[in-house]
C-alpha positions in Angstrom: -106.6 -132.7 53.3 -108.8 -131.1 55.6 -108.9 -132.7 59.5 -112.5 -133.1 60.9 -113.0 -132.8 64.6 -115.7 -134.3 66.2 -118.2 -132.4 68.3 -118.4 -132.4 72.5 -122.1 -131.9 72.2 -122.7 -135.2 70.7 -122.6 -138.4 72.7 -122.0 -142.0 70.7 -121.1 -142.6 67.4 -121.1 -139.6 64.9 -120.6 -140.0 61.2 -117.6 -137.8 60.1 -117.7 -136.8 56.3 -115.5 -138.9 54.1 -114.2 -140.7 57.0 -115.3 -144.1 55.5 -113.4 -143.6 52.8 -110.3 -143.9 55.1 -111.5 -146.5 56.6 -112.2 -148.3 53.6 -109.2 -147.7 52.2 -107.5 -149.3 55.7 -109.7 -152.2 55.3 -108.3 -153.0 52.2 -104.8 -152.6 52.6 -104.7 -154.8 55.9 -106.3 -157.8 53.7 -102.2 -158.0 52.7 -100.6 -160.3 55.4 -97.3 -158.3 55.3 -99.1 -155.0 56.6 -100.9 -156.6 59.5 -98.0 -157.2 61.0 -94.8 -154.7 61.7 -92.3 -157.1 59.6 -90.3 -154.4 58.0 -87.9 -152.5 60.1 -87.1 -149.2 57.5 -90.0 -146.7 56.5 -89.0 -147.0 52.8 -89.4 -150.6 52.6 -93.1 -150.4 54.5 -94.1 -147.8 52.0 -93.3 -149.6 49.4 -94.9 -152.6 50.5 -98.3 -150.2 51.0 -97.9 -149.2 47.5 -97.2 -152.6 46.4 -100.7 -153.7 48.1 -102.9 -151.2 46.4 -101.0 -152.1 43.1 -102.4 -155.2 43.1 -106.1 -153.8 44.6 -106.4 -152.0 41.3 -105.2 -154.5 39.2 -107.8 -157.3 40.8 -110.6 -154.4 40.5 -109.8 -153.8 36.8 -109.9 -157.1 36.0 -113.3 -157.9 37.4 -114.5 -155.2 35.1 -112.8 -156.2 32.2 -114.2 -159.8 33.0 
């Protein structure tokens, strides 16, 4: 993982590499209703939920292919 800073020089928006990947990936994780909001109270269970969300990303995007 390699942290990209953004230049002074430049005024406005500035595309960063890869950034929309992150962003992307954000995107598709706060689809889930239980990420949106803070419902869970330990860190385990809230990384378990994100884990649980792109699960079932992957499986939705396999089976469009497969279909």
């Amino acid at each position: 993982m390699q942290i990209v800073k953004r230049s002074d020089d430049v005024s406005g928006s500035m595309v960063l590499p890869r950034r929309w990947c992150v962003e992307r990936t954000f995107a598709w994780l706060f689809r889930s209703r239980r990420l949106v909001s803070d419902y869970e109270t330990l860190p385990a269970v809230r990384e378990q939920m994100v884990l649980w969300s792109m699960t079932m990303l992957m499986i939705r995007q396999l089976a469009r292919r497969r279909g």
